[in-house]
C-alpha positions in Angstrom: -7.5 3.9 36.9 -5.1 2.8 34.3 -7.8 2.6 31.7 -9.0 6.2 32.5 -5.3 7.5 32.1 -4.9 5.4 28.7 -8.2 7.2 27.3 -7.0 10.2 28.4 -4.2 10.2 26.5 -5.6 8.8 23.8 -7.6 12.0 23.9 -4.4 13.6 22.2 -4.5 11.5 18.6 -7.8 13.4 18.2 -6.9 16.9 19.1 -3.5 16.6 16.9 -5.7 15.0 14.1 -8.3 18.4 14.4 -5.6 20.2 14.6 -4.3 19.0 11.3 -7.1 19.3 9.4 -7.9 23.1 10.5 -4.3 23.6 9.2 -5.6 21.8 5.5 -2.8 19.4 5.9 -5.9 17.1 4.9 -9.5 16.9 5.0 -10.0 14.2 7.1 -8.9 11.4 8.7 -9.6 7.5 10.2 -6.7 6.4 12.6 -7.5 2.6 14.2 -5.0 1.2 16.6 -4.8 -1.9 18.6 -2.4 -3.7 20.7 -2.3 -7.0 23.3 -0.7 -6.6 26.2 -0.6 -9.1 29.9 -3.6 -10.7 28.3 -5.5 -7.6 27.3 -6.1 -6.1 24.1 -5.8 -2.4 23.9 -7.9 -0.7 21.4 -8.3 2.4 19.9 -10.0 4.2 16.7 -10.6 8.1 15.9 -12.5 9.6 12.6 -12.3 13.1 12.2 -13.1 15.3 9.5 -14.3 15.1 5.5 -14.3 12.3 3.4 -15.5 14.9 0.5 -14.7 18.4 0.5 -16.2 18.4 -3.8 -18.6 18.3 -5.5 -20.2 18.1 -1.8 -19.3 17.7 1.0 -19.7 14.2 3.3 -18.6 13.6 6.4 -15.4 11.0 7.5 -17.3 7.5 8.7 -15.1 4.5 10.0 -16.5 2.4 6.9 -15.2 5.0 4.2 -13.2 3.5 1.9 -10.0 5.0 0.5 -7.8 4.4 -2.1 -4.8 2.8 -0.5 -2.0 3.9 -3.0 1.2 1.7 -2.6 0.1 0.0 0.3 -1.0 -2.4 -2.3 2.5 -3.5 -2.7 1.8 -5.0 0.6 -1.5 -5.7 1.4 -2.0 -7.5 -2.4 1.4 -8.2 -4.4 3.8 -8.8 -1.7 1.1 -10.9 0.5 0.1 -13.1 -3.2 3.9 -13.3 -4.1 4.4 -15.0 0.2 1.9 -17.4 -0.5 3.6 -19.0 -3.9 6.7 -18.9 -2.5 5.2 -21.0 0.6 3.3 -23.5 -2.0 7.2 -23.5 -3.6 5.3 -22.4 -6.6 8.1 -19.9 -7.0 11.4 -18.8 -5.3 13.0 -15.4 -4.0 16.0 -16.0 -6.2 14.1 -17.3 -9.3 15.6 -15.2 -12.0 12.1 -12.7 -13.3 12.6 -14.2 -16.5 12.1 -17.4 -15.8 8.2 -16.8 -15.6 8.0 -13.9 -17.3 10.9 -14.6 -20.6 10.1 -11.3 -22.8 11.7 -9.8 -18.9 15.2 -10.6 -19.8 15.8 -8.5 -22.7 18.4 -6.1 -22.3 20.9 -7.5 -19.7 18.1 -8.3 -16.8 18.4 -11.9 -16.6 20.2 -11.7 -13.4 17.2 -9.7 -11.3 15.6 -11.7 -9.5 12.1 -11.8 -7.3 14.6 -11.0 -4.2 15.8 -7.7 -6.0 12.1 -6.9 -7.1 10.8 -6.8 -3.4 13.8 -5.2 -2.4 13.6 -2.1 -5.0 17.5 -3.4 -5.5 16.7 -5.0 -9.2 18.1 -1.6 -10.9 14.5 -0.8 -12.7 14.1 3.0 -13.0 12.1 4.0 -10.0 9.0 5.4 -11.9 8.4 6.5 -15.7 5.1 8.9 -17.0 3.3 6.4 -18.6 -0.1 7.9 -18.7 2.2 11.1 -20.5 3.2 8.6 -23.4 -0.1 6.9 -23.7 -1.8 10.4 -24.1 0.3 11.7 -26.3 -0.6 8.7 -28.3 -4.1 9.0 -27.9 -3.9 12.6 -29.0 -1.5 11.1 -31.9 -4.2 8.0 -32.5 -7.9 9.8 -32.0 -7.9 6.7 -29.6 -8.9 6.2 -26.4 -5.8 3.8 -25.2 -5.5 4.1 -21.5 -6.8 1.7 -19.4 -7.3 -0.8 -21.9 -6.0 -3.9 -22.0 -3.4 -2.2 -24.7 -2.4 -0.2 -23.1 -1.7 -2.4 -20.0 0.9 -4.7 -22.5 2.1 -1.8 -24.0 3.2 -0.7 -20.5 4.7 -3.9 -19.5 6.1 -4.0 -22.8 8.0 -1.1 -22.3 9.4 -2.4 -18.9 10.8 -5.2 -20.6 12.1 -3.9 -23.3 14.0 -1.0 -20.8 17.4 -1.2 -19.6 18.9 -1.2 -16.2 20.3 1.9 -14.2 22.1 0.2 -12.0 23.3 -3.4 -11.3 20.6 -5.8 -9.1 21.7 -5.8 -5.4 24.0 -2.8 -5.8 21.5 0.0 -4.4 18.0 0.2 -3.1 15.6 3.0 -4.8 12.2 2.6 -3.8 9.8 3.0 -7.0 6.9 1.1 -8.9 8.2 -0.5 -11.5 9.3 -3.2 -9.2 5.8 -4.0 -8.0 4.2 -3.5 -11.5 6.3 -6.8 -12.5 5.7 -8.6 -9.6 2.4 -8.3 -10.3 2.7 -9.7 -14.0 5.2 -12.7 -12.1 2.1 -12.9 -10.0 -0.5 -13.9 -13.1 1.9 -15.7 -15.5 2.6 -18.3 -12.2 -1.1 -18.5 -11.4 -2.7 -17.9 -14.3 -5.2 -15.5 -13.2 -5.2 -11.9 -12.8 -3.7 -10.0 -9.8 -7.6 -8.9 -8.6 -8.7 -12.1 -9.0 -6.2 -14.4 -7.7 -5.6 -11.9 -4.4 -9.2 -12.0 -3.4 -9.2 -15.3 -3.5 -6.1 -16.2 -1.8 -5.8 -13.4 0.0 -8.6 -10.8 1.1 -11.4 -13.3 1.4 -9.5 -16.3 3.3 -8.2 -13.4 6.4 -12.3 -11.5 6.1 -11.4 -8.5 4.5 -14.7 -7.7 3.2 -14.6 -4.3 1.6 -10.9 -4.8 0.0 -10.0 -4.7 -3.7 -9.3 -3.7 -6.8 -11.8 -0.7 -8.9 -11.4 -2.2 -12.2 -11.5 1.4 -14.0 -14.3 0.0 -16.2 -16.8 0.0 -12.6 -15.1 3.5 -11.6 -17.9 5.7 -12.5 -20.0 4.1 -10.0 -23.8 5.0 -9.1 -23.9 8.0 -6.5 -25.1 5.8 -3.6 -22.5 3.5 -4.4 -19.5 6.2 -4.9 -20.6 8.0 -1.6 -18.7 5.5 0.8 -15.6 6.3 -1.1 -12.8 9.2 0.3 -12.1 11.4 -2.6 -9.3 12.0 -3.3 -7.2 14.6 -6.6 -8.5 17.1 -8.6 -6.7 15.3 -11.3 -5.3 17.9 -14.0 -5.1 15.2 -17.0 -8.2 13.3 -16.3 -10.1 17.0 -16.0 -12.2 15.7 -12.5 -11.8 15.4 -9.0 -11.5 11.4 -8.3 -14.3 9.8 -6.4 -14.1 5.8 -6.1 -11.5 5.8 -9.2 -7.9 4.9 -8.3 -5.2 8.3 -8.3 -2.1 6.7 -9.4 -1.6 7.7 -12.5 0.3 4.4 -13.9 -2.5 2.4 -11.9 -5.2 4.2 -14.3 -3.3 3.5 -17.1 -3.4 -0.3 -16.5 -7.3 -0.4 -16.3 -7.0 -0.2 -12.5 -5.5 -3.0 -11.1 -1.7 -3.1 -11.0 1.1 -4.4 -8.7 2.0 -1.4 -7.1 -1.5 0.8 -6.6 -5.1 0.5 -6.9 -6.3 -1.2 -4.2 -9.0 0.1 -1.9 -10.3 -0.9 1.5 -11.4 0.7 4.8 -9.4 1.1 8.2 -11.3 -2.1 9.4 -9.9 -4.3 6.7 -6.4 -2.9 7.0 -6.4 -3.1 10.6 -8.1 -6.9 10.4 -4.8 -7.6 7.5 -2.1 -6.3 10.3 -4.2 -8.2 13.0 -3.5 -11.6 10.6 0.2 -10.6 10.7 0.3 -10.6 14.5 -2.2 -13.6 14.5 0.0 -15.6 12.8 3.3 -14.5 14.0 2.6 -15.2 17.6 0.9 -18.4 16.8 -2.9 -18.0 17.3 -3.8 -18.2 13.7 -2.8 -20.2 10.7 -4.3 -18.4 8.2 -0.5 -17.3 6.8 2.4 -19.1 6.7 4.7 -18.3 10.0 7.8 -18.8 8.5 7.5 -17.7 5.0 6.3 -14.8 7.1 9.5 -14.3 9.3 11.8 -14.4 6.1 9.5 -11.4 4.3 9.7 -9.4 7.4 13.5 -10.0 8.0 15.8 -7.1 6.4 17.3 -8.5 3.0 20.6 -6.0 3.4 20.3 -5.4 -0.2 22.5 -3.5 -0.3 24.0 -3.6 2.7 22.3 -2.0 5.4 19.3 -1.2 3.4 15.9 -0.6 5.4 13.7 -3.1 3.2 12.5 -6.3 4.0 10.8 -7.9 1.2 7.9 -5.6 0.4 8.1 -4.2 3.5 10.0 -1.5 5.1 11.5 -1.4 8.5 12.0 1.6 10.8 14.8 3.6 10.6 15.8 4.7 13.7 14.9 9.0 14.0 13.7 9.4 10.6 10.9 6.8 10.0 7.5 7.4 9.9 6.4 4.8 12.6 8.0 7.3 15.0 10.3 6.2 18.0 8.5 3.8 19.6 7.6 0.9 17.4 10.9 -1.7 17.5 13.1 -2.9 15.2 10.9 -6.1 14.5 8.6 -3.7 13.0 7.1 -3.6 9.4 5.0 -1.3 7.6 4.5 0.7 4.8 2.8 4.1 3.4 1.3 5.0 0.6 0.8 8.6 -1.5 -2.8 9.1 -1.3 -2.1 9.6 3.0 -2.3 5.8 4.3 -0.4 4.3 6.2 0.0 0.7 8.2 2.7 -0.1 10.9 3.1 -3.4 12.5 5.1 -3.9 15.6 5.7 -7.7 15.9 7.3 -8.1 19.0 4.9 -5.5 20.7 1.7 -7.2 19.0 0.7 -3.7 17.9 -0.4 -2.3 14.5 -1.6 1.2 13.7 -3.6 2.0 10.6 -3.9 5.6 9.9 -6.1 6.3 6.6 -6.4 10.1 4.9 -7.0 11.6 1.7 -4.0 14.2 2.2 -4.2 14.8 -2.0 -7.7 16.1 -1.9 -8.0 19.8 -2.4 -5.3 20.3 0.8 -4.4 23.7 0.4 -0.7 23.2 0.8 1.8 20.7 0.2 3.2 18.8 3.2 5.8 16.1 4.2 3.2 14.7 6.5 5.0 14.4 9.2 1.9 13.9 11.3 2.6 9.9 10.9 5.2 9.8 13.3 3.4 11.9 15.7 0.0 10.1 16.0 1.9 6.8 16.1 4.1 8.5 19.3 0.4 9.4 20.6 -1.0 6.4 20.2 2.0 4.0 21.6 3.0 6.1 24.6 -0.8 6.0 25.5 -1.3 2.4 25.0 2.5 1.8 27.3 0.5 4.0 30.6 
């Protein structure tokens, strides 16, 4: 009987998930849920719509991959950055220039990794890069981005940029942040970010399908593209992206950056929060429990800020988990219309993967996050 009233319910996260894509607040949509509760896991998963609206259009399957956008802060920078700090490889309050020197320039030697996963170092937020870079192409008759120039000339500029605010005195979520954890991440280990997260990371918790599209491989063969979620009809690149990452700065860096570019299915992501949980509650030691607990602890820099480190945390009536995942809850979203929520004291974690940026033909808050979550949590609670 309960079962029957929990698929019932669960009946909702589809109709709300049609209902947005009639309304082209995206094409489509894969939403995978589960949760353990008096010895039973709960599951759930719904895939609905489009992956492709142009140049043709394909149908949503649970194994399309999508470009995750920031959750790659998470699922790749933040995750490597937990592991060195568990192998005491690095610390939270190592000052950035301390592996990376050329960082300091400019009055930053006081940021450290702490501030970085707390978007509390003072970097500005975001900056055009891809803007610069083709201006200088145009300047040049050179092609320039996503070579490996171009990736040291952006990290070049970061360095040599200054502050706009002092580290710990204000929390303003942005990229710039991640971008250098991700070049703290290669000076330690010697390797680059793709390489050093799928084999540290992705591989060791059976994430099969996740990683980095070098842009070199991003004009794939059709067969090959056509299990990727499209996603822009980029104005500067001239072409709707198909299996080629949409953040901009991402491109720019050949593909594979701290703060975007990562792709995977809803089966990967869920199988990542499902490690989380694993090791959290003891059942798996596949991640380290209490490096874990102090990365998905609220830093309160600055004071009552919402970020853990890497992660964000609900706030309560505004956040996008909705009102029912507690405040030992992480998660995070991403541009492209992903998102991943993990409620640790529930056992519960909610992927929800769309292509929102493809062709919709409106802009939208998206809102629809915190409803499917409600859907989802007050079905699995019957």
């Amino acid at each position: 009987m309960r079962h029957a009233v929990i698929r019932r319910k669960l009946g909702k996260v589809d109709r709300a998930l049609d209902k947005a894509i009639d309304g082209a607040e995206m094409p489509g949509a894969v939403v995978l849920a589960s949760q353990r509760r008096e010895g039973e896991l709960l599951e759930h998963a719904s895939v609905r719509g489009l992956a492709v609206l142009r140049p043709e259009r394909i149908p949503m399957a649970r194994e399309t991959i999508f470009d995750l956008a920031s959750l790659t802060k998470v699922m790749a920078t933040g995750t490597a950055l937990m592991l060195l700090v568990h192998e005491g490889r690095v610390a939270l309050d190592d000052p950035v220039a301390k592996h990376v020197p050329a960082f300091g320039e400019r009055d930053k030697e006081a940021v450290t990794l702490r501030h970085l996963l707390t978007h509390s170092s003072g970097l500005k937020p975001w900056r055009a890069f891809h803007e610069d870079l083709l201006a200088r192409e145009k300047k040049k008759g050179v092609q320039l981005i996503g070579t490996p120039e171009a990736r040291e000339w952006v990290l070049q500029s970061i360095h040599r940029s200054a502050l706009v605010h002092e580290p710990g005195t204000a929390a303003v979520y942005g990229d710039l942040d991640m971008i250098v954890l991700g070049e703290v991440i290669e000076a330690v280990t010697q390797q680059s970010l793709d390489v050093f997260c799928d084999e540290h990371v992705f591989r060791p918790l059976g994430l099969k399908h996740t990683g980095f599209v070098p842009l070199a491989q991003a004009q794939a063969p059709e067969a090959v593209r056509r299990g990727f979620a499209a996603t822009e009809n980029c104005p500067w690149r001239g072409r709707i992206l198909w299996g080629e990452v949409h953040d901009p700065n991402a491109s720019v860096m050949g593909g594979i950056a701290g703060h975007a570019g990562l792709f995977a299915p809803a089966d990967d992501v869920l199988r990542f929060g499902q490690a989380i949980l694993d090791a959290w509650h003891g059942r798996s030691h596949a991640l380290p429990r209490e490096t874990l607990e102090t990365f998905a602890t609220r830093q309160d820099l600055p004071p009552n800020s919402d970020w853990a480190l890497g992660w964000d945390t609900p706030s309560p009536g505004r956040s996008s988990a909705g009102r029912h995942f507690s405040a030992r809850s992480i998660g995070h979203l991403g541009f492209t219309g992903t998102s991943l929520w993990i409620d640790l004291e529930a056992d519960c974690v909610i992927v929800m993967l769309t292509q929102r940026v493809h062709l919709i033909a409106k802009k939208s808050k998206f809102a629809l996050r915190a409803e499917i979550h409600d859907l989802i949590r007050e079905a699995f609670a019957a």
